[in-house]
C-alpha positions in Angstrom: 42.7 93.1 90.5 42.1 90.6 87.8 44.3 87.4 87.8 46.5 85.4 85.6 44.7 82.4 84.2 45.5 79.0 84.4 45.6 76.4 81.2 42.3 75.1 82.0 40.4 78.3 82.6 41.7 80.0 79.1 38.9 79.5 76.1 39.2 76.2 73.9 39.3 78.6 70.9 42.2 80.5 71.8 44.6 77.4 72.1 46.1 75.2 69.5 44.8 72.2 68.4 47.1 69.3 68.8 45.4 66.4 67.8 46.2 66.9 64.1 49.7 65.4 65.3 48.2 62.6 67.6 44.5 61.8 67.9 45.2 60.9 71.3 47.5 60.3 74.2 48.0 56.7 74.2 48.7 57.5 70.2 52.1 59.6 70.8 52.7 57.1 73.7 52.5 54.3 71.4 55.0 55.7 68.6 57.0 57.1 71.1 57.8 53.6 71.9 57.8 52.3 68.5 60.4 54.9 67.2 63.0 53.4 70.3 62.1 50.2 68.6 62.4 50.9 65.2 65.9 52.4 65.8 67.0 49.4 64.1 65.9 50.2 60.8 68.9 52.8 60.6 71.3 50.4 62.7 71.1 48.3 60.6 73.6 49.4 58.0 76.4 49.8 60.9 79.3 49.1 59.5 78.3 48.9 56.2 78.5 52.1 54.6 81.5 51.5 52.7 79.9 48.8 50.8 78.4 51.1 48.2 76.4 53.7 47.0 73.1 51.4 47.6 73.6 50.7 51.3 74.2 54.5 51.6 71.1 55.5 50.5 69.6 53.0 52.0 70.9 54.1 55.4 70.2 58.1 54.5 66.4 57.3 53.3 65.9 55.4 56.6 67.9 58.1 59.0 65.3 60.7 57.4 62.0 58.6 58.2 62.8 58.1 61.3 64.2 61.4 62.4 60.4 63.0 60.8 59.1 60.4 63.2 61.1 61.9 65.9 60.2 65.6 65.5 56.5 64.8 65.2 56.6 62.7 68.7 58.4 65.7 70.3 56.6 68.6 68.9 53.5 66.8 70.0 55.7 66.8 74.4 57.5 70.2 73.7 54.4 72.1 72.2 51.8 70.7 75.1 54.7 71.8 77.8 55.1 75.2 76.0 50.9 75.8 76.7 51.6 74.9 80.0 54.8 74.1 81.8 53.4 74.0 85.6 51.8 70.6 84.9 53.5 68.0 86.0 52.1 65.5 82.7 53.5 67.7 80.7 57.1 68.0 82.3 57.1 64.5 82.4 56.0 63.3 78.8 58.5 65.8 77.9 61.3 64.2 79.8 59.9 61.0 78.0 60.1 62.3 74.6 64.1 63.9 75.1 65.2 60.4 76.9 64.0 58.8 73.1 65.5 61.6 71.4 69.0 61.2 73.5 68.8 57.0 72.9 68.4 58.2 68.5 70.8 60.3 68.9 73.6 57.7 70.1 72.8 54.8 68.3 72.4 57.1 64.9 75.4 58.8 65.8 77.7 56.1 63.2 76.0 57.4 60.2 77.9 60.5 60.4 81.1 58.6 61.4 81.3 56.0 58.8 80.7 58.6 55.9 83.6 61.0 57.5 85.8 57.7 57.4 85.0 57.3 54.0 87.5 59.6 51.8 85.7 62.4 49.9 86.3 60.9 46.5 84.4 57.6 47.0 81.6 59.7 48.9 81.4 61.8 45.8 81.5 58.6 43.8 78.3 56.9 45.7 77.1 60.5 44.3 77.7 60.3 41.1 76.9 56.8 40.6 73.3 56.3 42.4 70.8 59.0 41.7 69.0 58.9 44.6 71.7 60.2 46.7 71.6 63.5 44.7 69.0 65.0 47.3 71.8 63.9 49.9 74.4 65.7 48.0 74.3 69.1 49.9 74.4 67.8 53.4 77.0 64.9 52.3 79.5 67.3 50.9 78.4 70.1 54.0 79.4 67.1 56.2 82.7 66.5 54.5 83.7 70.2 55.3 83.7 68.9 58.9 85.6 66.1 58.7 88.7 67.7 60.6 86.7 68.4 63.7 85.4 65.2 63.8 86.1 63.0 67.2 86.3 59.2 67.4 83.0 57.0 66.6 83.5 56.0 70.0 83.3 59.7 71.3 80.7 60.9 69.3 78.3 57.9 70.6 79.2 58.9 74.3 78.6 62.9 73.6 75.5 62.4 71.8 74.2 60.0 74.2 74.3 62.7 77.3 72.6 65.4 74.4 70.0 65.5 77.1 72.1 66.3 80.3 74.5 68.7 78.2 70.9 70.7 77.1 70.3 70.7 80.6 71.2 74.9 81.0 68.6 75.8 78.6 66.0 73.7 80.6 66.8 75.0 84.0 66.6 78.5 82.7 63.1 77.7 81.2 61.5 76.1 84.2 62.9 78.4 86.7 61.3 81.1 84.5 58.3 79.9 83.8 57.4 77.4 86.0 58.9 78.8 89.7 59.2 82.6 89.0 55.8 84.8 90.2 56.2 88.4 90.5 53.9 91.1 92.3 51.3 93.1 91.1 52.5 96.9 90.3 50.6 99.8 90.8 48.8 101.6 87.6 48.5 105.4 87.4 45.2 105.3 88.8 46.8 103.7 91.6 45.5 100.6 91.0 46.8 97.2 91.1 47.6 95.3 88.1 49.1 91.6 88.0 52.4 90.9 86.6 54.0 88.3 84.5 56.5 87.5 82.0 54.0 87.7 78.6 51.9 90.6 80.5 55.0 92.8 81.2 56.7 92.3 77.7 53.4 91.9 75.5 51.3 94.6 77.0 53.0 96.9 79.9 56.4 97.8 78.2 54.1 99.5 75.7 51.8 101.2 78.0 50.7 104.5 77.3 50.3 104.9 81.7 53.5 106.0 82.5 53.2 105.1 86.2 52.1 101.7 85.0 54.9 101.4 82.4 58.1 102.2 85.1 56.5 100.8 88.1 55.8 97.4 86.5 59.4 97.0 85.1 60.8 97.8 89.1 58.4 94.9 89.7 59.1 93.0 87.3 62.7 93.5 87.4 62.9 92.9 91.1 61.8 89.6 90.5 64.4 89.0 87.8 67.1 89.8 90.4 66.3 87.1 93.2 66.8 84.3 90.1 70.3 86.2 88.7 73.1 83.8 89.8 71.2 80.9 89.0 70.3 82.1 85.8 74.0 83.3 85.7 75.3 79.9 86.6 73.0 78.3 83.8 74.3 80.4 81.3 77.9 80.0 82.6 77.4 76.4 82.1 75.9 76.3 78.8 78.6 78.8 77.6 81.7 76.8 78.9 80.4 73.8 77.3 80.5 75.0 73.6 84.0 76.3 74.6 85.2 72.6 75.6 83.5 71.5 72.9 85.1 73.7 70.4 88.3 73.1 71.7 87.9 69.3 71.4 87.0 69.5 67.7 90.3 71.8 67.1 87.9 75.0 66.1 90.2 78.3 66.8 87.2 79.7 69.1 83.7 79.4 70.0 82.3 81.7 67.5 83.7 79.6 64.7 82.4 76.4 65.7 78.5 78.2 66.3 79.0 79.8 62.6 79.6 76.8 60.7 76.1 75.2 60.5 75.0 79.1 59.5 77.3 78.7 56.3 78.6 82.2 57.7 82.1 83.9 57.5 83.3 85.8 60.1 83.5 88.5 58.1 79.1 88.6 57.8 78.6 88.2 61.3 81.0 91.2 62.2 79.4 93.2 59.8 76.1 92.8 61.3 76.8 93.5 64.4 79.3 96.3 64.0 77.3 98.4 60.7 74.4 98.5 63.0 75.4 99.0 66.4 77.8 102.0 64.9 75.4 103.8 62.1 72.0 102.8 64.0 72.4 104.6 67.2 72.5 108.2 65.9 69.1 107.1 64.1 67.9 105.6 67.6 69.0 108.0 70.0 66.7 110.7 68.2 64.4 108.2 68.2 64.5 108.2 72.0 64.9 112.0 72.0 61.7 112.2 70.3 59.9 110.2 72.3 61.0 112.2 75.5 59.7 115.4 74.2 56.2 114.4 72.9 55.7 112.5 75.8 56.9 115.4 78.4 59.2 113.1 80.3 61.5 114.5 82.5 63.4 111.7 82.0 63.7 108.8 79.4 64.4 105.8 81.0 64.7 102.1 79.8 61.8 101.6 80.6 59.8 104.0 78.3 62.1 103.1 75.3 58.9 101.3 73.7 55.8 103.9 75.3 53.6 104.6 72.3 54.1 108.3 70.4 50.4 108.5 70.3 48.7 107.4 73.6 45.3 109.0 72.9 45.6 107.1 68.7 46.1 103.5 69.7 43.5 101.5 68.2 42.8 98.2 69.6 42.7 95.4 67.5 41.2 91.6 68.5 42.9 88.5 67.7 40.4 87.8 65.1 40.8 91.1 63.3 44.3 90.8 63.4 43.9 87.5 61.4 41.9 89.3 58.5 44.2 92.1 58.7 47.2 89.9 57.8 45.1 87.8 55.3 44.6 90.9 53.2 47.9 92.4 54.0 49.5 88.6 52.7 47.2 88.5 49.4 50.2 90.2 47.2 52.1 86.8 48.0 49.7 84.9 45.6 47.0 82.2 46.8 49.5 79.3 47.7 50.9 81.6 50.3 47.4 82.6 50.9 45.6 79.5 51.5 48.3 78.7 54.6 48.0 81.5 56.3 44.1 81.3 56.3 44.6 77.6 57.2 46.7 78.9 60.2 43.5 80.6 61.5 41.1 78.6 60.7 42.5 75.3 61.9 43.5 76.3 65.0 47.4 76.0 64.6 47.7 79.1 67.0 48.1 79.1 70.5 47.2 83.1 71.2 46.0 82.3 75.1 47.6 84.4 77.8 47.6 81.5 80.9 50.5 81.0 83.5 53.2 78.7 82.8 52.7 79.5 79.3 56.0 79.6 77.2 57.1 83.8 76.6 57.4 85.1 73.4 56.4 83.9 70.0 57.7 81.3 68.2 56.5 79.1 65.1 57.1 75.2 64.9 56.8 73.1 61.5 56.1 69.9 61.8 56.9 67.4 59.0 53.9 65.9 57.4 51.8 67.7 59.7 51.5 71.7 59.8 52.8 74.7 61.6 52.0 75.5 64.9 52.3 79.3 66.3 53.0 80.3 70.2 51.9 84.1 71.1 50.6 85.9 74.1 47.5 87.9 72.5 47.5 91.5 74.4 44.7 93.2 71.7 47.9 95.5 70.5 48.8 96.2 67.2 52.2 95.0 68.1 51.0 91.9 68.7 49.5 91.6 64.7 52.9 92.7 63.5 54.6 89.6 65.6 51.5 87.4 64.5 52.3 88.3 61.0 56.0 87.4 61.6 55.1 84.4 62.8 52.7 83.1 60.1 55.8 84.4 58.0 57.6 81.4 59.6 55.0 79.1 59.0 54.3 80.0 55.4 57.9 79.3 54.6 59.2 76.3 56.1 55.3 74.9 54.7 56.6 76.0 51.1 59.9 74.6 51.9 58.2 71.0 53.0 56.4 70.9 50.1 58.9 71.4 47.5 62.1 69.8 49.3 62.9 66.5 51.3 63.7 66.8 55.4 67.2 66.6 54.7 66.7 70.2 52.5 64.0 71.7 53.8 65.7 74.0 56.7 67.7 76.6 55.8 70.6 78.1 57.5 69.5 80.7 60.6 71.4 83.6 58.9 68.2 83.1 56.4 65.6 82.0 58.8 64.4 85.3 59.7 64.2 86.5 56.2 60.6 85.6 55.2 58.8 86.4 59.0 60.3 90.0 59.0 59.3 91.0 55.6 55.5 89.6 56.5 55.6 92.7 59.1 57.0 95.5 56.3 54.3 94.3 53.6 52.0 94.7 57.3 53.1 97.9 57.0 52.7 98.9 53.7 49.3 97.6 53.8 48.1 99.6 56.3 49.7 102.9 55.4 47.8 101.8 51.6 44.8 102.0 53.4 44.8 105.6 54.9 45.2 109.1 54.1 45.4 110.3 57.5 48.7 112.0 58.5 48.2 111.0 62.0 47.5 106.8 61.0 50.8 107.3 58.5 53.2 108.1 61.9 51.2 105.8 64.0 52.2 102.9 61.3 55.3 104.3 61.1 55.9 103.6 64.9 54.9 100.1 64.5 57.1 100.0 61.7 59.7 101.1 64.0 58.9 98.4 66.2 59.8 95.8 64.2 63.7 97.6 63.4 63.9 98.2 67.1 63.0 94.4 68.0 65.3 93.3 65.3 68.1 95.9 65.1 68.4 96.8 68.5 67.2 94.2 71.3 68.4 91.1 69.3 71.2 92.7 67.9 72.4 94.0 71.0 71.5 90.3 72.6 74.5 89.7 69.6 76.7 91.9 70.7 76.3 90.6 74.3 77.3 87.0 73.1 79.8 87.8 71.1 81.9 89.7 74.2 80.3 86.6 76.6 82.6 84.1 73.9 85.5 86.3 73.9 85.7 86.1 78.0 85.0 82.7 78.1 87.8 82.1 75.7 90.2 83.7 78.2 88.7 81.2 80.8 87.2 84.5 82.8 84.5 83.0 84.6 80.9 84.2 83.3 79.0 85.6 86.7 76.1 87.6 87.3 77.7 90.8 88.4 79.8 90.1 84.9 76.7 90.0 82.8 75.1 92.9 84.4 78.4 95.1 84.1 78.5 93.6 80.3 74.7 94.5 79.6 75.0 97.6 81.1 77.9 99.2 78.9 76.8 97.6 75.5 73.4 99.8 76.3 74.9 102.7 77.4 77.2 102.9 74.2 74.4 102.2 72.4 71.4 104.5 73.8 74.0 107.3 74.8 73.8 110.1 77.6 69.9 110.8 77.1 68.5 107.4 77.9 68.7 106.3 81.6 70.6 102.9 81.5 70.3 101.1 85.5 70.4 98.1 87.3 66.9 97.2 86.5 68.1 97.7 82.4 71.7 96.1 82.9 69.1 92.6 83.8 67.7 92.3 80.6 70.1 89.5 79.7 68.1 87.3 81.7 65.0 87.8 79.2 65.5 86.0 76.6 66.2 82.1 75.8 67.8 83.2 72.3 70.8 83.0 74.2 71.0 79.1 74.7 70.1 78.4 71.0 73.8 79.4 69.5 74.4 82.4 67.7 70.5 82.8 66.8 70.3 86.7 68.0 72.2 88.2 65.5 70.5 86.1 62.8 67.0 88.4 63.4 69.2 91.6 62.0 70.8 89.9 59.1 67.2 88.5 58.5 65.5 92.0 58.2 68.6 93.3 56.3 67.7 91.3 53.8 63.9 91.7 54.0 63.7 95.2 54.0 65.5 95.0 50.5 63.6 92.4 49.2 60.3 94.5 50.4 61.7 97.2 48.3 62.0 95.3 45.4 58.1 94.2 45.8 57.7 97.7 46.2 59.2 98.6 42.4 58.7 95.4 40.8 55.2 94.3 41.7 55.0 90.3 40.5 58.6 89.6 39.1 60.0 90.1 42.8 57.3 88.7 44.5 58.0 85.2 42.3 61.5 85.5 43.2 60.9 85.4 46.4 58.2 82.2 46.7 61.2 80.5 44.8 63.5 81.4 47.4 60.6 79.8 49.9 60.7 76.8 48.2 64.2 76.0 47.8 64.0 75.9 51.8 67.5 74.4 52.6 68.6 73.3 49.5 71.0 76.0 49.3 73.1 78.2 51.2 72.4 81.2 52.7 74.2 83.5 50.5 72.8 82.0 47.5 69.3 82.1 48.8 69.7 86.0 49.7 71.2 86.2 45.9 68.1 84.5 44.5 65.9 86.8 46.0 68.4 89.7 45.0 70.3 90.7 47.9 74.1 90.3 48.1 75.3 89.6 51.9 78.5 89.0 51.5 79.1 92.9 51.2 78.0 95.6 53.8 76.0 97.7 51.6 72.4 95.9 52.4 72.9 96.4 55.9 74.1 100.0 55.4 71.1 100.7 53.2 69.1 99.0 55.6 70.3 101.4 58.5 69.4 104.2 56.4 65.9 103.6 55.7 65.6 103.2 59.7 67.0 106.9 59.8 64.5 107.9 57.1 61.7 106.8 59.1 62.8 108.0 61.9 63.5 111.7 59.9 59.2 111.4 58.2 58.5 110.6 61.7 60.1 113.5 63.2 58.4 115.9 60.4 54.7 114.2 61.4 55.1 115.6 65.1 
């Protein structure tokens, strides 16, 4: 049986290089003291914010410098613990680095009180009379719209000075996972015996072709998942009850309210989102599922075959490095700005793509201020793995754009955008490889892959969404939020979902302990409104060629600098009305309807 690696076993090549942020160690030990020292250059202007439009700016331009120094020291912890959480350095510098960011947190915490204690028209004032507070202008005025939730200087220092014990759920959940939780080998259909983890089950067995392999690795791996339920449960719990206090303290009328203000987001666009899909998608996805079941002879489809490859015997392989020139050519329509990061992102080393234990699950993409991007992923030699590579350099090609062209304080846009530009990376994936063959039988195997990215987006986030938004509602009624309560909770939202035909169990009703997204707010909803808007915006490169694709780089650059809504608009997508999603939906179903004629 082969075995999971360690950090130190893994090839040089395969991780990340880190030392474009710090050359060394004692570096990024050095600033991280210097940054608790230069907290002072911000506190300096206590008190003194109603002066004038000077000492404002002042204040603002010295807030920003430090808090780019900030993220660079803790990228530099949180990205060396994400190779490798077992080792103890690591846990510890990371400790170190959230202890600085709790002490900035505090101390900077006035800036936002003075200016809410200022009254709007002097603040818009400062504005209009000193012009370098007009790249301050959006977050000033965003701030202002908060000013009735506000709490006391006084209470905001205290709060923000525990930021590190009230993130404490998120934390326990990741070490617990990663760090504590081993699972045992399962059994392949050649009845031999395969190791398990968390990035080998969900990158590589959930889309085996072995059958045997595919079930009895999800009972293993599931199995595991159980033993750790009420803590997880209790973490959650936690982490859930404290938004509730805190959204109660601030005088928000629920949770869900308080989480969708930063997103710029009615009510009205998250409940579309989640209640279009979940209600026009399953007919689309049930066939799906149907389909699957027949080609593949199952007696049976379970939960765990949901993702089992159409095509077992037309699977093509594909290595990490061929994956890269794969999404370099696929990328070349977004012009050679675009271009030159994401070659850049291979050839400097900003990915980590080795498969080691303690190693952080999933894929994710972290931009560093005057640095670069950096990309986590679990390589597994899949084609499922290039389309989330590709989603991921989408990340990093955007939020680079947006760094270029905007300051810090604009260059992050709202997460109801976020997952705009990485989901349309995977459609123009797509289109490129069905470009680049004739062959009926490559057209439905890029079509599956296709569906991959809808079923990642528009059914295991989304449902993640809908899981959330009935935890918020409980919570609100002070019902305790337990394990058996989750399970019972995950369990319906995929029956109504899948329907009759898929086998929904125990084993299924754990997936809400999977996935972090559920610590980072109302993030898993975002991915659907994200592709919504991509798959429009893919349709429009589609028809327009170049006019569309220069929309879109514009709405790149303007990273944070405007809202959501008006980004989407830019690009050409209104999603503020439920049409997008709708049409969205239906393209799914048209897939779903070529796929179905192909077999």
């Amino acid at each position: 049986m082969s075995k999971i690696l360690t950090r130190s076993e893994v090839r040089t090549e395969s991780t990340w290089n880190l030392d474009d942020i710090f050359a060394t160690k004692e570096a990024w030990e050095e600033e991280r003291k210097a940054i608790e020292m230069d907290i002072s250059t911000v506190t300096q202007y206590e008190g003194r914010l109603g002066e004038g439009a000077e000492a404002l700016l002042a204040c603002l331009e010295a807030q920003e410098k430090l808090q780019g120094r900030l993220q660079r020291m803790n990228a530099y912890s949180y990205l060396h613990q994400s190779g490798d959480s077992i080792n103890p350095q690591n846990q510890m510098d990371a400790s170190k680095a959230r202890d600085v960011s709790s002490a900035v947190s505090s101390a900077l915490s006035f800036v936002r009180s003075e200016i809410l204690s200022l009254p709007d028209e002097k603040v818009e004032a400062y504005i209009e009379e000193e012009p370098g507070l007009q790249v301050f202008e959006r977050s000033l005025k965003l701030l202002l719209e908060t000013k009735r939730h506000r709490l006391s200087a006084e209470t905001e220092k205290v709060l923000a000075s525990f930021g590190e014990v009230l993130s404490a759920p998120y934390r326990i959940y990741e070490r617990s996972k990663l760090a504590d939780m081993t699972f045992p080998p399962a059994e392949d259909g050649r009845g031999q015996q395969v190791p398990v983890s968390f990035a080998l089950y969900e990158n590589k067995y959930v889309e085996s072709a072995d059958t045997t392999l595919r079930r009895n690795s999800f009972k293993a791996f599931s199995e595991t998942l159980y033993k750790y339920r009420n803590t997880f449960a209790e973490a959650y719990g936690t982490e859930v009850k404290r938004q509730v206090i805190e959204s109660r303290l601030r005088g928000y009328d629920s949770v869900t309210d308080m989480l969708l203000k930063p997103q710029q987001v009615t009510t009205a666009m998250y409940s579309n989102i989640l209640d279009i899909i979940q209600t026009e998608l399953a007919p689309h996805m049930r066939r799906y599922a149907a389909l699957k079941k027949r080609v593949l002879g199952l007696s049976e489809m379970t939960f765990a075959d949901l993702k089992a490859p159409l095509d077992p015997d037309y699977s093509p392989g594909i290595t990490f490095e061929e994956a890269g020139e794969l999404i370099k050519e696929a990328l070349q329509v977004l012009g050679p700005e675009y271009g030159e990061i994401v070659a850049d992102s291979f050839r400097e080393r900003w990915i980590d793509y080795a498969d080691n234990a303690g190693k952080r699950t999933g894929a994710f993409c972290m931009s560093i201020p005057d640095v670069h991007s950096y990309i986590l992923i679990s390589w597994s030699d899949n084609m499922r793995g290039a389309f989330t590579l590709a989603h991921e350099v989408g990340h990093a090609g955007h939020l680079m754009l947006a760094g270029k062209n905007q300051r810090l304080t604009n260059a992050r846009p709202s997460l109801y955008f976020i997952e705009a530009p990485s989901t349309l990376n995977e459609l123009l994936l797509a289109d490129h490889l069905i470009k680049r063959s004739n062959d009926p039988r490559m057209r439905r195997w890029v079509i599956s892959q296709l569906l991959g990215t809808y079923f990642h987006n528009f059914v295991t986030h989304l449902l993640e969404g809908e899981l959330q938004r009935q935890v918020y509602e409980l919570a609100m009624n002070n019902e305790p939020i337990t394990a058996v309560k989750l399970g019972e909770l995950k369990g319906r939202i995929l029956s109504s979902f899948w329907g009759e035909d898929v086998v929904i169990d125990d084993h299924a009703s754990l997936t809400w302990m999977r996935q972090p997204h559920y610590y980072m707010s109302l993030y898993p909803y975002t991915y659907a409104a994200g592709l919504t808007a991509s798959t429009a915006v893919a349709e429009q490169i589609r028809n327009e060629g170049q006019p569309a694709v220069d929309r879109w780089l514009e709405v790149l650059k303007a990273g944070g600098s405007k809202s959501p809504l008006e980004l989407m608009k830019l690009a050409g997508v209104d999603m503020s009305q439920p049409e997008p999603i709708r049409s969205a939906v239906r393209y799914v179903g048209e897939l779903i309807d070529e796929l179905e004629s192909l077999y």
